[in-house]
C-alpha positions in Angstrom: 31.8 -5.7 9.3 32.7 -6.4 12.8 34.9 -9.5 13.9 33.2 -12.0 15.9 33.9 -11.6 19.5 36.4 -14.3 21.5 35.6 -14.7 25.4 39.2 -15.2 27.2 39.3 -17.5 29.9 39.1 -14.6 32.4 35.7 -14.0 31.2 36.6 -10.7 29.2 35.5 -10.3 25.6 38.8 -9.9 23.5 38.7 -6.4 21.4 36.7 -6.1 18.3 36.6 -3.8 15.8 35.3 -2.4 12.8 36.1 -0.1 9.9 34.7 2.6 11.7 34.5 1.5 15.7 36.9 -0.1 18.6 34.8 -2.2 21.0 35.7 -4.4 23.7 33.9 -5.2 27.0 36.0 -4.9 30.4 34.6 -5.2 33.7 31.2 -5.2 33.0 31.6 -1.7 30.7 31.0 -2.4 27.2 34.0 0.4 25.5 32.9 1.7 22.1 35.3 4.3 20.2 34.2 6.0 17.3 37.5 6.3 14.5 37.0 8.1 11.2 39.1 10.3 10.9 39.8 13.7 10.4 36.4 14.7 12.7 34.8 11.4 13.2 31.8 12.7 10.5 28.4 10.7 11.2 27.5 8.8 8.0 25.7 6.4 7.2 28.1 3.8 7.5 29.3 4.7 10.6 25.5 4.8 11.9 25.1 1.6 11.1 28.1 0.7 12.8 27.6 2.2 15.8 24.1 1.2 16.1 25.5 -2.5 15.6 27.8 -1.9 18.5 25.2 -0.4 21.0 23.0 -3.7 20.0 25.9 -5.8 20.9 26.3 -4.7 24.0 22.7 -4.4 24.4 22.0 -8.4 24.2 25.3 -9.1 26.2 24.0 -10.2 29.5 27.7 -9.3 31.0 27.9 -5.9 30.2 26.2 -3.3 32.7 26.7 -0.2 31.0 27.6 1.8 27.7 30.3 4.0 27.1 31.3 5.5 23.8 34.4 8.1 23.2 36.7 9.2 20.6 40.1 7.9 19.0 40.3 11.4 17.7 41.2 13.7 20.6 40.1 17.0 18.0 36.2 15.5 17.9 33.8 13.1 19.2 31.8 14.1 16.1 31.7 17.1 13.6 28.2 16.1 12.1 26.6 14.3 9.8 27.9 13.7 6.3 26.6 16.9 4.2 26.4 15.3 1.3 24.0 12.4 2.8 21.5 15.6 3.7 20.7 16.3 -0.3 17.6 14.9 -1.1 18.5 11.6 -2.8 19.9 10.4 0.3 18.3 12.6 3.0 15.1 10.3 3.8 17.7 7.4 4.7 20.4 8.8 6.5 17.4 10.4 8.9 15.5 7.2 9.7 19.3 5.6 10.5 19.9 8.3 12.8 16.5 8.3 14.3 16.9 4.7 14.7 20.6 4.9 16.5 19.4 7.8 18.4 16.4 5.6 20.1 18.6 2.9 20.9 21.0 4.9 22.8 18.3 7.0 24.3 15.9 4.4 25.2 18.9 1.6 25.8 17.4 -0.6 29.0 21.5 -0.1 30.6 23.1 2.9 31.5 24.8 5.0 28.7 27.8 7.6 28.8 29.3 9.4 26.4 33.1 11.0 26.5 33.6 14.0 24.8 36.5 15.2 23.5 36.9 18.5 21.1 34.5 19.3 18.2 31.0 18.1 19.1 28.8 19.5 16.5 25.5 19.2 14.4 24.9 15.4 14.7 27.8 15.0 16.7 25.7 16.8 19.5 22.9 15.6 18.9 24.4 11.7 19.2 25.7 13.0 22.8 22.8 14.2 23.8 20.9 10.6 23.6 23.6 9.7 26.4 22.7 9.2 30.1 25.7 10.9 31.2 28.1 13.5 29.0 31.3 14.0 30.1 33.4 17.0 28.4 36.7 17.8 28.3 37.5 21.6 29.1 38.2 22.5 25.3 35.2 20.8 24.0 32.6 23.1 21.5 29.1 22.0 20.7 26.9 23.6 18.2 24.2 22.7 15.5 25.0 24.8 12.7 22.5 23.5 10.2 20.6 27.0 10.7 23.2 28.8 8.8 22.9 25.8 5.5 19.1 26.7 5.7 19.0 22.8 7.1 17.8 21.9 10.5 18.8 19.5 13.1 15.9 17.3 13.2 16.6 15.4 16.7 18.1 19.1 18.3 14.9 20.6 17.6 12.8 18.0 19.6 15.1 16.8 22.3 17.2 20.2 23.3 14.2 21.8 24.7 13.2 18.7 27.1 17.4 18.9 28.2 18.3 22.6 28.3 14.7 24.2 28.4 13.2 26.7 25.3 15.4 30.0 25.6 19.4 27.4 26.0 18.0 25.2 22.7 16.6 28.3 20.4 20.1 29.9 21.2 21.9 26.6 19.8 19.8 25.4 17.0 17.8 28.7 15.8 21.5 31.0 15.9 23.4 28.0 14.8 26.0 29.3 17.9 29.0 27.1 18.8 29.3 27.2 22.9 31.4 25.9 25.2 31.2 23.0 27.3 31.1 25.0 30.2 27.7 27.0 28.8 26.5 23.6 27.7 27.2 22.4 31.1 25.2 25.4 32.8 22.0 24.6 30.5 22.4 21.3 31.9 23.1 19.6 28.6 26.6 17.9 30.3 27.0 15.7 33.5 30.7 17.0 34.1 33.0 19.3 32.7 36.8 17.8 32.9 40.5 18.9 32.2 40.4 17.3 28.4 43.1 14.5 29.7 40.5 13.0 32.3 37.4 12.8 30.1 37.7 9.4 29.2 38.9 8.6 33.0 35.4 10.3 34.4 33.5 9.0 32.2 35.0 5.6 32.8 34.0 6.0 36.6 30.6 7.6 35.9 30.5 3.7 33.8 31.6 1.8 36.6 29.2 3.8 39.4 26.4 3.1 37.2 27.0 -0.8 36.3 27.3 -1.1 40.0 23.4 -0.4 40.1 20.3 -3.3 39.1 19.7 -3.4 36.0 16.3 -4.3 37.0 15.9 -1.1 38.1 17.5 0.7 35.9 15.5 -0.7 33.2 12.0 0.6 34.8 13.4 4.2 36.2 14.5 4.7 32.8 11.5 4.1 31.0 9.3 6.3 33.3 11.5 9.3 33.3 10.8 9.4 29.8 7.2 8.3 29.8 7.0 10.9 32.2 8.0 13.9 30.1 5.3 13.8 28.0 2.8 13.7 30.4 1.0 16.4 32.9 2.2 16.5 36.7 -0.7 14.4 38.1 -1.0 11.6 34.9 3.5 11.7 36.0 3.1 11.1 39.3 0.3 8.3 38.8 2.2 6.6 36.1 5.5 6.4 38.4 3.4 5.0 41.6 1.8 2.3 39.2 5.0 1.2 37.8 6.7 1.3 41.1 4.0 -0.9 42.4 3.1 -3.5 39.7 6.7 -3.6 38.2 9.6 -3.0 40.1 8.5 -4.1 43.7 7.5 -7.5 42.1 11.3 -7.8 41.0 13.8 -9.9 43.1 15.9 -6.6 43.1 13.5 -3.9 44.1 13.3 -6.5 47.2 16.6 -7.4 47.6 17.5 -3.8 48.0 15.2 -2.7 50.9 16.3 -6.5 52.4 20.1 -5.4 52.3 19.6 -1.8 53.6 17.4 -2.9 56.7 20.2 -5.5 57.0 23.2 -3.0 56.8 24.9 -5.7 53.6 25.7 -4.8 50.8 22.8 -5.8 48.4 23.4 -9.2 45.9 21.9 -8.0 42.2 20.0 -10.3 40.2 19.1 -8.1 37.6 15.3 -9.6 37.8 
């Protein structure tokens, strides 16, 4: 289990780890490292861990965005545990991973992910939940459950909505490994990096976004998703209502226009 967190007189949340994780919030950026070595392998455990993590930061009113990394400069993840895919254990290790990928995906602040080396199976489909993915230069990414006769369950219904049908049959129906600059030009990466600035980008990519309302965030979020399950015309109305009921009703969605039209710099309240 994690330690409980300590606030230092400067307002910063002392570093807290578990078996699995390094967290610590700095600036406003809640920092969580994943660290199970050799390749960082998704089980159950570390699920669990991460999810707690990514809840934490969640409920802390002083962080303003998410960023999650490596230890291990060889791989953000290589997968799930194969073993926890056999049948005695499959139905649970899916619903945790369905359940960390939703709170990543659908987290109310901004997410980023740093990636670093072997990104694979699970491991890919973790970074794709992410707002942002930064790569590093070397970085591979694959689901190669195809070739197990398994499937990657989250792959198969969020790679098409990110890289479109013909980029996500490549991936999980060949069971290909790619690089992050083909990854990157089926628009499943923010930013491709020299591997020694990936946690430095994606760091800045953190700071950019926690620089934004949360307010708003937390409603342009939720209709870009809404939205991709829904025709053109229902989009378009959906986004108009919302704009109109929810986020111009908000101190912030006001405070915004107040602060361009006034040529300051706008004061967030995050309501």
């Amino acid at each position: 289990m994690m330690r409980k967190t300590l606030r230092s007189a400067s307002g910063q949340h002392a570093a807290l780890s578990g078996n699995l994780i390094a967290y610590s919030v700095e600036d406003g950026i809640a920092k969580i490292y994943l660290n199970n070595p050799p390749l960082n392998i998704l089980n159950m455990n570390l699920m669990r861990e991460l999810g707690d993590a990514v809840d934490r930061a969640s409920h802390d009113a002083s962080v303003r965005a998410i960023l999650v990394g490596t230890r291990i400069e060889k791989a953000f993840s290589a997968g799930a545990d194969v073993k926890e895919h056999l049948p005695d254990k499959a139905p649970y290790m899916l619903d945790e991973f369905k359940k960390l990928i939703e709170k990543i995906l659908f987290n109310e602040k901004p997410t980023v992910a740093a990636v670093k080396g072997a990104c694979l199976g699970g491991g890919f489909e973790l970074a794709m939940a992410f707002d942002f993915v930064v790569a590093g230069n070397s970085a591979v990414f694959g689901t190669p459950e195809i070739r197990l006769s398994s499937m990657p369950p989250i792959a198969a219904i969020l790679m098409p909505r990110i890289s479109g049908i013909r980029g996500a049959l490549r991936v999980v129906l060949l069971g290909e490994n790619i690089t992050a600059q083909d990854a990157a030009g089926m628009g499943m990466l923010t930013k491709v990096v020299p591997d020694n600035e990936v946690d430095a980008e994606a760091l800045k990519i953190a700071r950019s976004a926690a620089g934004l309302s949360l307010a708003a965030v937390k409603i342009l979020k939720k209709v870009f998703w809404a939205g991709l399950v829904m025709d053109l015309s229902e989009g378009f109305q959906h986004a108009n209502d919302t704009y109109v009921k929810e986020l111009i009703k908000t101190q912030d969605g006001v405070e915004g226009l107040r602060a361009f039209l006034e040529k300051r710099k706008p004061v967030w309240s995050d309501r």
